[in-house]
BANUTOR-331020 format. One line per 10 residues: number of its first residue (from 1); their letters; for each residue y negated, x, z of N, C-alpha, C. Coordinates in pm, 1 decimal. Layout:
# residues N
NUM	a	Y,X,Z,Y,X,Z,Y,X,Z  ...
***
This chain:
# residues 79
1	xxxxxxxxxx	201.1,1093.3,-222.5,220.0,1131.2,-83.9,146.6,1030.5,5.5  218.6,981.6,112.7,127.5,894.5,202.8,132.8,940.2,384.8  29.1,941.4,380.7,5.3,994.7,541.8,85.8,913.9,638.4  187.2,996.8,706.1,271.4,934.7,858.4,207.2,941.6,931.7  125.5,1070.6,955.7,57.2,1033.4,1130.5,-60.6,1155.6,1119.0  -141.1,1158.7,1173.4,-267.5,1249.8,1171.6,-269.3,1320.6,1308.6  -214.4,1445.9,1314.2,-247.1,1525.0,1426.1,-362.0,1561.6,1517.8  -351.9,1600.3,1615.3,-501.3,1675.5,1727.5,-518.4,1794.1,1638.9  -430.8,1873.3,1632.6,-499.4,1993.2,1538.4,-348.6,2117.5,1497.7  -392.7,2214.6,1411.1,-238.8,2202.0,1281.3,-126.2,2274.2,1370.2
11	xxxxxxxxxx	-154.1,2337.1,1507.2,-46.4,2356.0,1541.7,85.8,2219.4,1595.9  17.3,2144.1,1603.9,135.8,2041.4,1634.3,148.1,1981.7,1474.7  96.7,1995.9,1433.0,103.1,1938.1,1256.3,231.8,2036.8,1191.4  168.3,2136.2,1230.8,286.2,2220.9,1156.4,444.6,2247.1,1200.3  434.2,2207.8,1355.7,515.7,2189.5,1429.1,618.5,2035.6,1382.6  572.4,1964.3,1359.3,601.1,1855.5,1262.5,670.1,1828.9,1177.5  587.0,1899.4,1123.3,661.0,1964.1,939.0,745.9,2001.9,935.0  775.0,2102.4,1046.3,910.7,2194.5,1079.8,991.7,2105.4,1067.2  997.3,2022.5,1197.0,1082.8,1903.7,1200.3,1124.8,1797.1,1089.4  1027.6,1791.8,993.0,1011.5,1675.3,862.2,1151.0,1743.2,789.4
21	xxxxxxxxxx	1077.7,1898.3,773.0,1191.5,1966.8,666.6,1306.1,2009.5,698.9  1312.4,2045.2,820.9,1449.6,2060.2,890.2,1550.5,1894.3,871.4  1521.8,1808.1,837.1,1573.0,1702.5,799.6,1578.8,1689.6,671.1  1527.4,1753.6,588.9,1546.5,1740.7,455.5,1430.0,1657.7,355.2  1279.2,1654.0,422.6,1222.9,1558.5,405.2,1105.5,1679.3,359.3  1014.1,1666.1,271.3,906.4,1746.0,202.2,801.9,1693.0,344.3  732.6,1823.9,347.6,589.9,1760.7,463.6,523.3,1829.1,394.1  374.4,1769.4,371.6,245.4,1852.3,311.0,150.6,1813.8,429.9  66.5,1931.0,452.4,-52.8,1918.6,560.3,-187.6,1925.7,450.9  -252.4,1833.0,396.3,-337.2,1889.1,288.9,-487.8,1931.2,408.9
31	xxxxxxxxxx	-531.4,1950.5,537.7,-607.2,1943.4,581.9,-555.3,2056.5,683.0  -459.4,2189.5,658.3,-358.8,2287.1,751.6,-514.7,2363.8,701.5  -559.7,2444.5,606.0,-611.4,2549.4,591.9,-764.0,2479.9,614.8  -831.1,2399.3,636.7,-939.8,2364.0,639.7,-971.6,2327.6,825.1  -814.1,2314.2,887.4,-815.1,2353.1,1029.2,-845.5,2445.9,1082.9  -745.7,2552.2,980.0,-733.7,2726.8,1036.7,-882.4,2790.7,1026.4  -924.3,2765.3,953.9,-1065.3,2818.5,903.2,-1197.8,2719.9,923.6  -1213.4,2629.4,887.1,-1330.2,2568.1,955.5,-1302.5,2452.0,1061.1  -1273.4,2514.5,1220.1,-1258.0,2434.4,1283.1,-1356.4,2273.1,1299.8  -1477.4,2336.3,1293.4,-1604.4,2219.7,1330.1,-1593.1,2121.7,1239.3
41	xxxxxxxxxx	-1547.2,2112.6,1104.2,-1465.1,2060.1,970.2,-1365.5,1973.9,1025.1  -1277.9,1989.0,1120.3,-1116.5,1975.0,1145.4,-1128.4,1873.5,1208.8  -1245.1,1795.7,1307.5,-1255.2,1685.7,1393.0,-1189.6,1594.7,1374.6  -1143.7,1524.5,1228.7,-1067.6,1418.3,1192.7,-922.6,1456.1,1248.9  -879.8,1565.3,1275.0,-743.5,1581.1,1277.4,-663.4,1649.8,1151.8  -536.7,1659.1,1193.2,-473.0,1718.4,1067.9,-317.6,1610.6,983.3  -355.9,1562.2,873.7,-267.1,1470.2,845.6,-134.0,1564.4,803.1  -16.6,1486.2,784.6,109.6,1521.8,760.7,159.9,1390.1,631.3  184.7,1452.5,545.9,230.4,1348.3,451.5,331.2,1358.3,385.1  409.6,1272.3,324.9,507.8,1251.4,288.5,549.0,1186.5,160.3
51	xxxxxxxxxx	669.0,1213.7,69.5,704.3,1145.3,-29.5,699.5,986.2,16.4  638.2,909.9,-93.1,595.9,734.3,-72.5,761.6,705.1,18.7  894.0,752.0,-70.1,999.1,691.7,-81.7,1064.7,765.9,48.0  991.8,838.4,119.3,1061.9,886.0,236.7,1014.2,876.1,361.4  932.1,773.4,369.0,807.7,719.8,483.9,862.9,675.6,573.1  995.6,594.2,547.5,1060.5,505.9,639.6,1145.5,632.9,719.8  1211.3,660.8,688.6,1251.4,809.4,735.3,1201.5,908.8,804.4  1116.5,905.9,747.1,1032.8,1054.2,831.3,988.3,979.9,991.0  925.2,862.1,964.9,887.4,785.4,1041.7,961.1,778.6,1169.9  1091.8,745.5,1094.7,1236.4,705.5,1253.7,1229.5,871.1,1298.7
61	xxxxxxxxxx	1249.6,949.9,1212.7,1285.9,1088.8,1272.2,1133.9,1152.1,1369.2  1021.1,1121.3,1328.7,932.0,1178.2,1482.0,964.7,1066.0,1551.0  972.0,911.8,1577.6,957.7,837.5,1631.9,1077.6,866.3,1752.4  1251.1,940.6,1697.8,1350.2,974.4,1784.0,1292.4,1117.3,1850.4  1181.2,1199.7,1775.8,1165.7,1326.4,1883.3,1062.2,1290.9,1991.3  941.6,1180.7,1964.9,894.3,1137.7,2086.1,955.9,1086.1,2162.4  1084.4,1023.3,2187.6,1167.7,935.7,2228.8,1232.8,1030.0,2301.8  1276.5,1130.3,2208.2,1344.4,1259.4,2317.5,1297.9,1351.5,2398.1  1145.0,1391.6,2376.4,1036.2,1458.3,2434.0,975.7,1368.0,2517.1  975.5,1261.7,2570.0,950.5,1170.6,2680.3,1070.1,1162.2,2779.0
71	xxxxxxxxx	1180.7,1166.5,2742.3,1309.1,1164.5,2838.8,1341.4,1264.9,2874.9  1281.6,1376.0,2838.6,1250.9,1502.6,2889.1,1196.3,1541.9,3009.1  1076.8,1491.6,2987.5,958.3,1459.5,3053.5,995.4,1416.6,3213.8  1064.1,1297.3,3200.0,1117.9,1196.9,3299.2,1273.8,1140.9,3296.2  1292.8,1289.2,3422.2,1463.1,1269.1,3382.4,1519.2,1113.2,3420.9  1439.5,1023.3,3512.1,1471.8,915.6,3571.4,1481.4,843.9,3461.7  1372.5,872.2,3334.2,1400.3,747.2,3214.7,1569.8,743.6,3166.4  1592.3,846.0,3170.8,1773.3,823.0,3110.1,1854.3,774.8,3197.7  1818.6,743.9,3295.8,1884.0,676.9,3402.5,1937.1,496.5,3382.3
***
Protein backbone atom coordinates (compact mmCIF):
# COMPACT_ATOMS: atom_id res chain seq x y z
CA UNK A 1 0.00 0.00 0.00
CA UNK A 2 1.43 3.49 -0.69
CA UNK A 3 0.19 6.71 0.74
CA UNK A 4 -1.74 9.28 -1.93
CA UNK A 5 -2.27 12.08 0.28
CA UNK A 6 -2.41 12.64 4.16
CA UNK A 7 -5.51 14.33 5.44
CA UNK A 8 -6.33 17.36 8.26
CA UNK A 9 -8.24 14.80 10.12
CA UNK A 10 -10.43 11.30 9.25
CA UNK A 11 -13.49 12.98 8.43
CA UNK A 12 -12.26 14.23 5.11
CA UNK A 13 -10.06 10.97 4.95
CA UNK A 14 -12.93 8.95 5.08
CA UNK A 15 -14.75 11.12 2.90
CA UNK A 16 -12.03 10.17 0.38
CA UNK A 17 -12.16 6.71 0.63
CA UNK A 18 -15.74 6.95 -0.19
CA UNK A 19 -14.73 8.43 -3.30
CA UNK A 20 -11.47 5.94 -3.85
CA UNK A 21 -14.09 3.00 -3.61
CA UNK A 22 -16.90 4.33 -5.31
CA UNK A 23 -14.43 4.08 -8.31
CA UNK A 24 -13.49 0.79 -7.73
CA UNK A 25 -10.19 1.45 -6.07
CA UNK A 26 -9.36 -0.25 -2.31
CA UNK A 27 -8.66 2.86 0.27
CA UNK A 28 -7.09 1.93 3.69
CA UNK A 29 -6.85 4.77 6.42
CA UNK A 30 -4.26 2.88 8.71
CA UNK A 31 -4.22 6.10 11.12
CA UNK A 32 -8.77 6.34 10.94
CA UNK A 33 -9.01 4.73 14.57
CA UNK A 34 -5.98 6.34 16.22
CA UNK A 35 -7.80 9.78 14.96
CA UNK A 36 -11.20 8.77 16.40
CA UNK A 37 -9.76 8.00 19.70
CA UNK A 38 -6.56 9.66 20.45
CA UNK A 39 -6.93 12.94 18.97
CA UNK A 40 -3.58 14.64 20.59
CA UNK A 41 -1.89 11.33 18.70
CA UNK A 42 -3.61 12.44 15.27
CA UNK A 43 -1.39 15.79 14.68
CA UNK A 44 0.38 14.14 11.70
CA UNK A 45 -2.87 13.85 9.91
CA UNK A 46 -4.70 10.96 8.55
CA UNK A 47 -3.11 9.01 5.54
CA UNK A 48 -5.21 7.28 2.76
CA UNK A 49 -3.49 4.52 0.91
CA UNK A 50 -3.65 2.62 -1.85
CA UNK A 51 -2.82 -0.55 -3.94
CA UNK A 52 1.13 0.27 -5.34
CA UNK A 53 -0.62 -0.58 -8.90
CA UNK A 54 -3.50 1.83 -8.46
CA UNK A 55 -1.65 5.11 -7.40
CA UNK A 56 -1.79 6.57 -10.76
CA UNK A 57 -5.49 6.33 -10.66
CA UNK A 58 -6.58 7.11 -7.52
CA UNK A 59 -4.38 10.06 -7.92
CA UNK A 60 -6.25 11.52 -11.34
CA UNK A 61 -9.60 10.65 -9.60
CA UNK A 62 -9.12 13.18 -6.26
CA UNK A 63 -7.05 15.37 -8.46
CA UNK A 64 -10.67 15.64 -10.99
CA UNK A 65 -12.80 16.12 -7.52
CA UNK A 66 -10.54 19.08 -6.43
CA UNK A 67 -10.84 20.33 -9.89
CA UNK A 68 -14.60 20.01 -9.55
CA UNK A 69 -14.93 21.29 -5.94
CA UNK A 70 -13.00 24.50 -6.96
CA UNK A 71 -15.34 25.25 -10.02
CA UNK A 72 -17.87 25.02 -7.65
CA UNK A 73 -16.52 27.31 -5.55
CA UNK A 74 -16.07 29.93 -8.45
CA UNK A 75 -18.72 29.80 -10.92
CA UNK A 76 -16.58 32.43 -13.07
CA UNK A 77 -13.73 29.62 -13.28
CA UNK A 78 -15.95 27.65 -15.88
CA UNK A 79 -16.31 30.53 -17.74
Amino acid sequence: MITIVTCSNDAEASMLQSLLEANGIPAFLPDALTAQTAVHFAGSGCRIQVPEDRVDEARRILADAEAEAADDEDPEAAD
